[in-house]
C-alpha positions in Angstrom: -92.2 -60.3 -102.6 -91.6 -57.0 -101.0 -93.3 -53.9 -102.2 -90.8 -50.9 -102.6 -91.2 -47.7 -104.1 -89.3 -44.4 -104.6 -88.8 -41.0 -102.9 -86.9 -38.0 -102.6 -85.6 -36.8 -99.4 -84.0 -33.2 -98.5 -80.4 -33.6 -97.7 -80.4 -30.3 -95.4 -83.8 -30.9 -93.6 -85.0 -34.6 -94.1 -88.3 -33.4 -95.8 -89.6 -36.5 -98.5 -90.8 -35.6 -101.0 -92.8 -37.9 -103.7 -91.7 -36.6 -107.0 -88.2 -34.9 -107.8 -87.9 -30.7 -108.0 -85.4 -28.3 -107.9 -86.7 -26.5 -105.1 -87.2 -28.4 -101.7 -90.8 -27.6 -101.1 -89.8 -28.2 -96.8 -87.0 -25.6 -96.8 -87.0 -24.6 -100.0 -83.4 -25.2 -100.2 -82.1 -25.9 -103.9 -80.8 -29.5 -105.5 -80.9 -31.2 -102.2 -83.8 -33.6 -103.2 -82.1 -37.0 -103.3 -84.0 -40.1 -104.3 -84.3 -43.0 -101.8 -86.1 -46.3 -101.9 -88.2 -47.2 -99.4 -89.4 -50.8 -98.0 -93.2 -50.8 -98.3 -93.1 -54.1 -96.2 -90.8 -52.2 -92.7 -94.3 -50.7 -91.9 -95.3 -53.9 -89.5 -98.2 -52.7 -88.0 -101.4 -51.0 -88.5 -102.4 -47.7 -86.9 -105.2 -49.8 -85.2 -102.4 -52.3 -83.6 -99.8 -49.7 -82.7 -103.0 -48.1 -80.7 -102.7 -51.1 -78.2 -99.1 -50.5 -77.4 -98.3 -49.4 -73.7 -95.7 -46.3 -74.0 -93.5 -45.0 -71.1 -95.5 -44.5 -67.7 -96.0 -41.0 -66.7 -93.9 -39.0 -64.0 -94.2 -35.9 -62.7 -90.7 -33.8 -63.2 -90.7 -33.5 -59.0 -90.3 -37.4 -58.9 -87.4 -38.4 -60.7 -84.1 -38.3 -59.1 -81.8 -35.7 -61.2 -78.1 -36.5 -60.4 -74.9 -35.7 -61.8 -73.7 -36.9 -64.6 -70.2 -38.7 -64.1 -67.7 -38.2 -66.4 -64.6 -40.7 -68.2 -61.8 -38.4 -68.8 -60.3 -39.5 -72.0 -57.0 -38.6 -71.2 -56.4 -35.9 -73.7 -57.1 -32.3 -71.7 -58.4 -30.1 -74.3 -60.6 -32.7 -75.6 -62.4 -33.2 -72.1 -62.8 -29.3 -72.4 -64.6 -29.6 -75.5 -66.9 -32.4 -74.4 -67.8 -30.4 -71.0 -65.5 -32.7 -68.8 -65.4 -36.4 -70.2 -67.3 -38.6 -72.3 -70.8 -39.9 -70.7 -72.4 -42.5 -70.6 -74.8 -43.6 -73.4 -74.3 -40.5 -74.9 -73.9 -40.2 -78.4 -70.8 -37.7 -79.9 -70.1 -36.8 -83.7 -67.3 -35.3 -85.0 -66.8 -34.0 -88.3 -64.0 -32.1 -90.1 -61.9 -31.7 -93.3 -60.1 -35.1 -94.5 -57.0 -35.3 -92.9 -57.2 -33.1 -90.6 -56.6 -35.4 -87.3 -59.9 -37.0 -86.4 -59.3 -40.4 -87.0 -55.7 -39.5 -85.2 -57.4 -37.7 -82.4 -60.1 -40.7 -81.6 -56.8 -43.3 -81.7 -55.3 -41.6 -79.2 -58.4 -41.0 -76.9 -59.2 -44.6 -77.2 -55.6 -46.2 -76.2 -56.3 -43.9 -73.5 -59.1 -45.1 -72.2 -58.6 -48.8 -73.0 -55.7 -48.8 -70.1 -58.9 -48.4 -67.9 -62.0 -49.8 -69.9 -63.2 -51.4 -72.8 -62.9 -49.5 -75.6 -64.0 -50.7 -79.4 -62.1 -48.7 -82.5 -64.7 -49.6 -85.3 -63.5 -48.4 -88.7 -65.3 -48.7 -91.6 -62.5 -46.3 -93.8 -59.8 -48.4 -93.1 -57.9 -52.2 -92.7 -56.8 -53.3 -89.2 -53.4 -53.2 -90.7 -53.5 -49.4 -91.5 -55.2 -48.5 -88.3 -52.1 -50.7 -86.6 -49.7 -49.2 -88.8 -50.8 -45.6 -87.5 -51.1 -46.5 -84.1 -47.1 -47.4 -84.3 -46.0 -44.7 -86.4 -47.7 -42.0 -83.6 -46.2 -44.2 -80.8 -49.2 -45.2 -79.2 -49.9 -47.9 -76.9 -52.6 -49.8 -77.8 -52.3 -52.8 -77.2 -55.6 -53.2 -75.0 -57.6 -51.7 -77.7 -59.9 -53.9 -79.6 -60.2 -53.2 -83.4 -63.0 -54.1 -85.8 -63.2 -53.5 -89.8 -66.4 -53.8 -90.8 -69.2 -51.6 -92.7 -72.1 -53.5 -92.0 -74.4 -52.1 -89.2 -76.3 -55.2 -88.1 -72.7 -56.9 -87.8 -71.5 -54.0 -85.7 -74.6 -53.9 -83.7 -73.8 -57.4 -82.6 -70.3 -57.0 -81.3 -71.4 -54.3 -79.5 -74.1 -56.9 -78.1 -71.3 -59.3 -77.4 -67.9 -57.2 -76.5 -70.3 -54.5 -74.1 -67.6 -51.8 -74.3 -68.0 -48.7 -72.6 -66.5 -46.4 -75.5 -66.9 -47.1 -79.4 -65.7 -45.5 -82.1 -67.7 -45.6 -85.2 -65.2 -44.5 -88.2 -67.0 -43.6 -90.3 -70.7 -43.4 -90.2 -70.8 -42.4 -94.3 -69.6 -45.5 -94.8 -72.1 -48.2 -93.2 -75.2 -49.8 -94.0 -78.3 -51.8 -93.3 -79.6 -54.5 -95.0 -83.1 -53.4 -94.6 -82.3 -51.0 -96.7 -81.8 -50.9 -100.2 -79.6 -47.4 -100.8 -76.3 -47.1 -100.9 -73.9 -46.3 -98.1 -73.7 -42.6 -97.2 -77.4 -42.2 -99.0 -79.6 -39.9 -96.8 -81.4 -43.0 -95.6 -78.5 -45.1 -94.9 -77.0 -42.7 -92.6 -80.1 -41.7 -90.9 -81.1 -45.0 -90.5 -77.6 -46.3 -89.0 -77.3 -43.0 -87.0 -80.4 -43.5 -85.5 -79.8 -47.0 -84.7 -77.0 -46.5 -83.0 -78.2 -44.1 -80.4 -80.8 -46.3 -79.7 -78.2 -49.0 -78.7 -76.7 -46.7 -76.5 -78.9 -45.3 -75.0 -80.5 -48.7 -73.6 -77.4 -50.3 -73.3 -75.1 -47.3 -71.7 -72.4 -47.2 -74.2 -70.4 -44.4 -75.5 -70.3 -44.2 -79.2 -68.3 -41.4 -81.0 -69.1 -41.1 -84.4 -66.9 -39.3 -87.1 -68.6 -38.0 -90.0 -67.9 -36.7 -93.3 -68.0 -32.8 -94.2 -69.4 -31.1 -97.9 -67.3 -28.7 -99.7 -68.7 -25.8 -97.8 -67.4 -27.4 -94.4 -71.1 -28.7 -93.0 -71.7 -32.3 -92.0 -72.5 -34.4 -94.6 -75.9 -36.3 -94.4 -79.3 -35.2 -93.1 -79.4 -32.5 -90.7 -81.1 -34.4 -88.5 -77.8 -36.3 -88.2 -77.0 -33.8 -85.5 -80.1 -33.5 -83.8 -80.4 -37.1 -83.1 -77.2 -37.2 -81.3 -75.9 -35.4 -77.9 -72.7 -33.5 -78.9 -71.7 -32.3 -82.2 -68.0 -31.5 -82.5 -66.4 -29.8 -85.8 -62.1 -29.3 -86.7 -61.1 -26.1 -87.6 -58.3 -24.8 -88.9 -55.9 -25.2 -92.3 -54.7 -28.5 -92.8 -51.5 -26.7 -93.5 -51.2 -25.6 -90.5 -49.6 -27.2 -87.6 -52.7 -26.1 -84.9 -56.2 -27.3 -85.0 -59.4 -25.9 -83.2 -62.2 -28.4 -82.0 -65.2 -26.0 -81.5 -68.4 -27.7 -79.8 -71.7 -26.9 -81.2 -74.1 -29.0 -79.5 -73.1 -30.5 -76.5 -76.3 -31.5 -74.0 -74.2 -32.3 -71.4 -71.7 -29.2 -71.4 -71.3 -26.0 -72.9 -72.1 -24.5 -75.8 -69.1 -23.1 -78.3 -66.1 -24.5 -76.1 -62.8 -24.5 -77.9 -60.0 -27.1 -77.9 -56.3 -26.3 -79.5 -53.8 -28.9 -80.2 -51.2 -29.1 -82.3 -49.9 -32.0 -84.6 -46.9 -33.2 -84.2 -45.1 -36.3 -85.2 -46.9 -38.2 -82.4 -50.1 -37.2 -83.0 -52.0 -33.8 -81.6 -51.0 -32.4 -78.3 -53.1 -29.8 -76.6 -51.8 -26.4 -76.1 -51.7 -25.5 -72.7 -51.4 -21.7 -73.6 -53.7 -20.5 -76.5 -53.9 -17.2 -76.8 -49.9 -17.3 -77.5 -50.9 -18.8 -80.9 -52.8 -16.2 -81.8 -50.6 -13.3 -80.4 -47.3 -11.9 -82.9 -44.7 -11.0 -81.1 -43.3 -8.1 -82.9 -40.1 -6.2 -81.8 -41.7 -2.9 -81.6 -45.1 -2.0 -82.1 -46.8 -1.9 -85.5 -49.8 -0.2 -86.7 -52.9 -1.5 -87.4 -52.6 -4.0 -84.9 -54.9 -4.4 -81.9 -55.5 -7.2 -79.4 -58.8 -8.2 -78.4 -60.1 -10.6 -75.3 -62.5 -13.3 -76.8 -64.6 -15.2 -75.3 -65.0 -19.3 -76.4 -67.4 -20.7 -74.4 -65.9 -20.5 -71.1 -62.6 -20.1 -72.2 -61.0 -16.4 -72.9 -58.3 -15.9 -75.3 -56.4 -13.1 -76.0 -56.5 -12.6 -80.0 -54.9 -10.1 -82.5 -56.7 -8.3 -85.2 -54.9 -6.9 -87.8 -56.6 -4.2 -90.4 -54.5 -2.7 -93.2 -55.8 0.3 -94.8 -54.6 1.6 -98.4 -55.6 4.1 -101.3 -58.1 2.4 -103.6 -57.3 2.3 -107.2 -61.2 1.2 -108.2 -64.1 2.7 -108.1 -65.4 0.3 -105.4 -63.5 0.4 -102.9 -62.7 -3.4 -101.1 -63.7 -5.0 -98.0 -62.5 -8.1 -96.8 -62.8 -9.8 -93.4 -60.6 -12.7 -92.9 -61.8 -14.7 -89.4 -64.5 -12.1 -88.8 -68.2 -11.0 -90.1 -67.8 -9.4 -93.4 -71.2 -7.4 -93.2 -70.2 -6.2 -89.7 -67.0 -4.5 -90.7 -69.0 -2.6 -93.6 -71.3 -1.3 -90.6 -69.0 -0.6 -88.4 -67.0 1.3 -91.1 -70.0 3.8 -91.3 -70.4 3.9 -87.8 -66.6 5.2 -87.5 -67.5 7.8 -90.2 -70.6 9.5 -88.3 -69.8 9.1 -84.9 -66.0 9.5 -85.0 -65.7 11.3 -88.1 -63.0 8.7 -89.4 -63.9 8.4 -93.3 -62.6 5.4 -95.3 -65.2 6.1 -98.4 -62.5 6.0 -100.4 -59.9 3.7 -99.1 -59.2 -0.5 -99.3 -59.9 -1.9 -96.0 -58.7 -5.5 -94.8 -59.3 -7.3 -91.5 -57.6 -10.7 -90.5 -57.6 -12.7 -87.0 -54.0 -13.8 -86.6 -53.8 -17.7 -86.3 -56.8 -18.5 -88.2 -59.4 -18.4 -85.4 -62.8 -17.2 -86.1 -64.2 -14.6 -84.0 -68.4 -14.6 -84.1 -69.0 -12.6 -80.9 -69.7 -8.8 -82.0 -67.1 -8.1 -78.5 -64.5 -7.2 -81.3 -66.2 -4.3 -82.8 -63.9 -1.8 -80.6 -60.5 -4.2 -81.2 -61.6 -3.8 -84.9 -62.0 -0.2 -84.7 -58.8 1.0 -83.3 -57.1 -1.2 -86.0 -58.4 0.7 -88.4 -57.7 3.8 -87.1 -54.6 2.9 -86.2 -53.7 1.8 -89.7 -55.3 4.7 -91.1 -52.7 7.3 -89.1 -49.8 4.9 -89.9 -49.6 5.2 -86.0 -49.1 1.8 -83.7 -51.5 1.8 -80.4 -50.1 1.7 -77.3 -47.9 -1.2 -75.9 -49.6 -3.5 -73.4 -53.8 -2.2 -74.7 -55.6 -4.5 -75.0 -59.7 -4.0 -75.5 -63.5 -5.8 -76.5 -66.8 -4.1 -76.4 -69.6 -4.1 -79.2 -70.1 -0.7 -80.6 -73.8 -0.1 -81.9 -74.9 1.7 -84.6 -75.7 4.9 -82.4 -71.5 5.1 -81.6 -72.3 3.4 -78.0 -69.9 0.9 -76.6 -72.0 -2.1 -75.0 -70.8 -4.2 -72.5 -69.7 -7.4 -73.4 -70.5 -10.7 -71.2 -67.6 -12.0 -68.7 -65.8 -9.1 -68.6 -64.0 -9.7 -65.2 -62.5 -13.2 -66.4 -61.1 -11.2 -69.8 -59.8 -8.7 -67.5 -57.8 -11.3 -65.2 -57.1 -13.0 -68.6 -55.4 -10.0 -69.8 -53.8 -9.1 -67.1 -52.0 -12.8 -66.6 -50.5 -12.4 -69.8 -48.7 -8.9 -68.9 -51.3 -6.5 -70.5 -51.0 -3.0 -68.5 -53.9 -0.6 -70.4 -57.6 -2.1 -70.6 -60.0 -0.1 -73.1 -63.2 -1.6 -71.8 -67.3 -0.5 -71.6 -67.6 1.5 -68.7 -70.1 -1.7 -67.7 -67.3 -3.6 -67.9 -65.1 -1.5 -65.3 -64.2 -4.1 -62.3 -65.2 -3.4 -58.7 -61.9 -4.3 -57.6 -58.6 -3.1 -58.9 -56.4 -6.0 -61.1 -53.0 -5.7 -59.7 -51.3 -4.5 -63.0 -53.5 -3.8 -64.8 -54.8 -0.3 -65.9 -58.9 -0.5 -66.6 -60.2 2.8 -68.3 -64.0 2.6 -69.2 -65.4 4.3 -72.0 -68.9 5.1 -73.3 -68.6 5.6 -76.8 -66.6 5.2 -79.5 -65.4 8.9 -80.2 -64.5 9.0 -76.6 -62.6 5.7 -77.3 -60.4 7.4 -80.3 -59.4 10.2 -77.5 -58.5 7.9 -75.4 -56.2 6.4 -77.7 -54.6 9.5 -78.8 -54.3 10.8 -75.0 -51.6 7.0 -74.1 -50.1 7.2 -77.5 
């Protein structure tokens, strides 16, 4: 009879552990430790007989062929964006995101997509054929060349997969399967690592796409081992309020594409459309101008998008005055807050500040220190900037504004979208003049706030 025994493995890093502890002694994480069993017998061979095992020959780097990868458009636009062009072959994407908000609907309609033109596989593991078939009608898709399999089991799946050799499968979800070689539950640290890793392998050696959707914790991180998404070639997350009609698919990992590319759709009663025009989502269109409101040219992976930042400054009525950042870094507005009181002389000591990105984007780049800046001031006076600025740069802790990169491409950006004033680093000035499009470069941040004052 098979030997097994018991140990505890570190949800966030994979580390195992032989006895339980608050602390994972790995990454010293805490109350991630989760115990697993583990199949003495799996271990077939001895270190002496794994020894005698041939591995890959050697090449040198100069002798293999490097081509391009092709690409299999998946019919949706902004999702090819996000995956660097198309889905490749034998490569192995994840997707994760709040329940309910569209990636089960989003995959559906990729795959009837692709199953006018390949074989595509829809394995779901969450739900009945019926209630994947009931979806498919209600969103008005045509499917009717997409093959469907319920079924949890991993060495079942791995089969059809053997059998049907489709070039796309979905694997919905991968929480949910198991292995019998293993003992654990499904979703357990082991099951999914084990069936995630599985996987891959099949497709890498046999060529076939899989997509697998995963399951997020309460603070909105994949659920599972983090080397769930290391194993795998893209990592894909939803953003955005489920009570909103827009959603953001932001890449994270994607081996084959770039880094931090955004996707916007919108859901609709026939499922989510992309938005051809993004930065009109996250633009208010008020009659007249307002103060305390400043738009900003972002930059998402290769992507820019024009984004307003709102600030609202009032009298505080605590000792402690409040600071909250809504879409952007919290620490960063407290340092940029002192940075406007020595440089530019601008004191808010004493005042409630609040910062929000209109349309629920998230803004990481530190290109929005200036845009921040000027919507503070501009709330502070009670006085709107002018009509048509628009601005980026990162301001330092010295009061310098630092270029930010792909300045030209927000400039033409801007300028598409009927901007007329530019507030830029003076390392961001243009060599040639943007029909339309007035570019003034400043150096630091008091010179910015004179600026300002001079076109208002």
């Amino acid at each position: 009879m098979a030997k097994s025994k018991t140990n505890y493995t570190c949800t966030e890093c994979g580390g195992v552990s032989n006895k339980w502890a608050g602390q994972c002694p790995a990454c010293s994480k805490w109350n991630t430790l989760v115990e697993t069993v583990v199949d003495v017998s799996a271990h077939r061979f001895s270190s002496q007989a794994q020894g005698l095992v041939q591995g890959a020959p050697v090449q040198k780097l100069s002798d293999i062929a490097a081509a391009d990868v092709p690409r299999v458009p998946t019919g949706i636009e902004e999702f090819d964006r996000v995956l660097g062009g198309g889905l490749v072959a034998g490569g192995v994407v994840l997707i994760g995101g709040d329940p309910g908000i569209g990636k089960s609907t989003l995959l559906l309609q990729a795959l009837a997509n692709l199953s006018k033109t390949c074989k595509a596989l829809y394995v779901s593991g969450e739900e009945s054929g019926a209630q994947v078939a009931l979806r498919a009608r209600r969103l008005v898709i045509d499917a009717n060349d997409l093959h469907l399999q319920a079924e949890i089991q991993l060495e079942k799946i791995l089969n059809t997969l053997a059998e049907q050799r489709p070039q796309v499968a979905v694997i919905d979800s991968i929480q949910t399967l198991y292995s019998d070689a293993l003992t654990s539950a499904p979703g357990s640290v082991a099951q999914v690592r084990e069936c995630a890793a599985q996987l891959t392998r099949v497709a890498k050696q046999s060529g076939i796409t899989i997509i697998l959707v995963g399951h997020v914790t309460k603070e909105g991180a994949l659920a599972g081992p983090r080397v769930l998404e290391h194993i795998v070639d893209t990592v894909l997350y939803f953003e955005g309020d489920t009570h909103s009609s827009f959603r953001l698919v932001r890449a994270f990992k994607n081996r084959f594409g770039a880094v931090n590319e955004l996707g916007v759709f919108a859901m609709t009663e026939k499922g989510l459309k992309g938005v051809s025009n993004p930065s009109a989502l996250f633009l208010s269109q008020h009659d007249a101008q307002v103060p305390g409101s400043c738009v900003m040219v972002t930059q998402e992976g290769t992507r820019p998008l024009l984004v307003e930042v709102q600030a609202l400054v009032d009298a505080s009525h605590v000792p402690n005055a409040r600071r909250l950042s809504v879409g952007l870094e919290q620490n960063r507005l407290a340092m940029l807050l002192a940075v406007l009181h020595r440089h530019a002389g601008v004191a808010a000591y004493d005042q409630d500040v609040f910062i929000n990105a209109v349309g629920g984007v998230k803004i990481s780049e530190p290109a929005a220190d200036l845009a921040v800046l000027l919507a503070i001031q501009s709330s502070m006076r009670n006085k709107p900037l002018p009509r048509g600025l628009v601005t980026f740069g990162e301001v330092g802790l010295a009061g310098e504004i630092r270029p930010a990169p792909r300045g030209q491409e927000r400039l033409r950006e801007a300028a598409k979208l009927g901007f007329s004033i530019a507030l830029v680093p003076k390392s961001n000035l243009p060599r040639q003049k943007i029909e339309g499009l007035q570019v003034i470069g400043v150096e630091r941040i008091d010179q910015a706030m004179d600026k300002v004052r001079e076109l208002s």
